[in-house]
N, C-alpha and C positions, 0 to 999 in steps of 0.2 A: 510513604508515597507508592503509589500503584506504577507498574513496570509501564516506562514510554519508550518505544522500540521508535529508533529516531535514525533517518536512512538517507537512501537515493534510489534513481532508477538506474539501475545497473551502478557498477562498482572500477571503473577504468578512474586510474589517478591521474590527473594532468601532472604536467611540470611544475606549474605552477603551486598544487598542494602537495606535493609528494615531501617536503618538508614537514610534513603535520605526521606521517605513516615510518612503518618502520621499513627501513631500505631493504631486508630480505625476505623472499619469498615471491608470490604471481600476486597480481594485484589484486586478485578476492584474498589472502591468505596476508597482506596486509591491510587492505581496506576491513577485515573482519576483527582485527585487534584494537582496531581504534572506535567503528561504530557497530551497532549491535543487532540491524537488519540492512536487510537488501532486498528492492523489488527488480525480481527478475521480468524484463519487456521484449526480451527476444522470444521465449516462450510464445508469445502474441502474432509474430511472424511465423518461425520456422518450428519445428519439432527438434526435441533434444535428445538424444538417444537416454535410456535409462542409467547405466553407465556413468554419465556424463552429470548427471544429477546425483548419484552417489558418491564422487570425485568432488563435485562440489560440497557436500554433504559432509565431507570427511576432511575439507581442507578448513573449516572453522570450527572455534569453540564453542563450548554445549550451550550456552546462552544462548547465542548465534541462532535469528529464525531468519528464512525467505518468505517472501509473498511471492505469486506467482502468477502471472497475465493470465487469461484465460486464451488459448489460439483462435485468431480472425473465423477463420475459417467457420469457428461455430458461431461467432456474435454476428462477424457481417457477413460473410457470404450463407450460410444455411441459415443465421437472423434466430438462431433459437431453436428450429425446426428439424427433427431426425436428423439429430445428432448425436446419438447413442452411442454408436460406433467410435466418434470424435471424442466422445469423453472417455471414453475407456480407454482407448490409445491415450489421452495424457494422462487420467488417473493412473494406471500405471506405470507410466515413464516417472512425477513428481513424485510419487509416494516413496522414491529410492529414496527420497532426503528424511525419511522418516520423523524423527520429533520434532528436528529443525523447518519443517514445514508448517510455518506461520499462518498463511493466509492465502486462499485463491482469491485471487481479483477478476471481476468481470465487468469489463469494460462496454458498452452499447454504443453503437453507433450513433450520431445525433438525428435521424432520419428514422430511427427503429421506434415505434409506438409502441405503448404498452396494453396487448392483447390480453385479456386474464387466461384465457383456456391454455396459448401460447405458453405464456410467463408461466401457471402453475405448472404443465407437464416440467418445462424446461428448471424451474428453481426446485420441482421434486427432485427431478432427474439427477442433479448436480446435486444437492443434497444426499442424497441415498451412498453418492461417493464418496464425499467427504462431509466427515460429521467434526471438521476444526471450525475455523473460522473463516467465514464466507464476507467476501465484500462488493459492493455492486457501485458502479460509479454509471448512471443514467446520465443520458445527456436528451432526452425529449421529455417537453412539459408534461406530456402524460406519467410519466414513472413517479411522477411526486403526488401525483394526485393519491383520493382517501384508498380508492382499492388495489393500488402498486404500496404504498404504505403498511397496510395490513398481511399483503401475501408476501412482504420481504420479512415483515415482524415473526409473521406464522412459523418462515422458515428460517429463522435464526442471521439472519442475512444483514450484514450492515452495511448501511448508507453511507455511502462515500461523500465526506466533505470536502468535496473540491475546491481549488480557487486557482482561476478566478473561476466563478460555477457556470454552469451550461444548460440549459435548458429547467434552473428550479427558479420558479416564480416567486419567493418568498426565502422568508427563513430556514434554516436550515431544519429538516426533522430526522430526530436519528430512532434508526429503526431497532436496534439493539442499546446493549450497556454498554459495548467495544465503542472506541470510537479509532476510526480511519480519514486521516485528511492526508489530500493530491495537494502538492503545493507547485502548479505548473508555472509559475513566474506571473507577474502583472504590473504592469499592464501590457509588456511582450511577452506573450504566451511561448516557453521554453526557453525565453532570455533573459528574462529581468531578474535584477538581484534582488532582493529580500531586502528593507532598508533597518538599520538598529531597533526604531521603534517599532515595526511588526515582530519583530523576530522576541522583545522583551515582553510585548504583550504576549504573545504566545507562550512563552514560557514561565509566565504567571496561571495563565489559565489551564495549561498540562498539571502545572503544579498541584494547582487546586484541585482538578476536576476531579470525578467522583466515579469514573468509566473503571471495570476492573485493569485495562490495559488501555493503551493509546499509542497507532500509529502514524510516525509524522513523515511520510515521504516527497522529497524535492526532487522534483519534475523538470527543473528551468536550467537543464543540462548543457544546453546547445553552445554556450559561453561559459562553460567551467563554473558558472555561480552555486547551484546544487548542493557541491562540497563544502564550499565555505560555509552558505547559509545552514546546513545540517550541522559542522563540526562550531560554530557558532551558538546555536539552538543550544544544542549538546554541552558547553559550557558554562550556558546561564542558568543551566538547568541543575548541574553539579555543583553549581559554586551556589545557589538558593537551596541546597540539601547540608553544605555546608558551613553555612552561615549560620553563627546561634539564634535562636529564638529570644522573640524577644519576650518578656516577662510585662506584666499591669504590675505596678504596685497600687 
């Protein structure tokens, strides 16, 4: 089976779960012994000193990858546009996590259209700096159209499968091998829980899929659901790994 990095946005343990974690240590340095990524979403707000990304970097195990938000400030306030400046200030701040840096995420505004001259400088641009894994979660119907499709393909950039989805008119198209799903809660977008049967079907089709990697992060934070539904996920996934196969006669 192909590596599922199966997570949350950010890593605070309620009281609630802290019975699933082990009792010593900050809460990245247990939340990191039990699941095997983390999307960082402050990143998206404020800037983190480099420092502070190396200290994270060095509090989990070598498995242990981050995603990482891409900051507002380039998606919606500059919207893509001379932001040069802004990526090199976080490319160099994230790069302290060195091989533990999994995945830039960039997230769009649901207001932001897709420009081509725009979107290529801006997907070169980001690209030139990180040549890992790139993921774009659109939320306007133009991103999905054939030539936001093609220029995310070009540049190695995967389609983020959200749910519930936002602005994609149809079926999902993924623009890479990788596969990245948002699991923001539904039908309360950042409340709802995950019910048994989504969560089994998913974990059939992680199982099977055919992506070199697949990431599965929960979004639906606001009511502690997140955890569960991740350390959930995470065990139907462990226990169909070891389950014997079953044999034709």
């Amino acid at each position: 089976m192909h590596p599922v990095y199966i997570g949350t946005a950010g890593w605070s343990i309620s009281s609630a779960a802290a019975s699933h974690f082990p009792l010593d240590g900050s809460h990245l340095q247990r939340y990191a012994q039990v699941l095997n990524c983390v999307e960082i979403n402050s990143s998206f707000y404020r800037s983190h000193q480099s420092a502070t990304y190396a200290r994270w970097a060095a509090s989990v195990p070598d498995h242990f990858r981050f995603s990482v938000k891409l900051p507002r400030s380039i998606t919606h306030e500059r919207r893509l546009r001379d932001c040069a400046a802004e990526l090199d200030r976080f490319a160099g701040e994230v790069m302290q996590l060195g091989n533990k840096l999994g995945c830039v995420l960039v997230q769009m505004p649901p207001s932001l259209r897709f420009e081509a001259d725009v979107a290529f400088d801006f997907l070169t641009a980001l690209r030139q700096r990180f040549d890992g894994m790139l993921a774009c979660e659109a939320r306007h119907p133009s991103w999905f159209e054939a030539g936001a499709t093609e220029l995310l393909r070009m540049q190695r950039i995967t389609r983020v499968r959200a749910d519930p989805p936002a602005g994609q008119p149809g079926p999902h198209v993924p623009t890479t091998s990788v596969a990245y799903l948002r699991l923001h809660g539904s039908p309360r977008i950042y409340y709802s829980d995950y019910p048994a049967e989504y969560l089994a079907t998913l974990a059939v089709e992680l199982r099977t899929q055919m992506h070199p990697d697949s990431w599965c992060i929960f979004d639906n934070t606001a009511a502690g659901a997140a955890l569960f539904n991740a350390l959930d996920l995470q065990a139907r996934l462990s226990d169909s790994l070891a389950a014997p196969a079953h044999r034709s006669i």
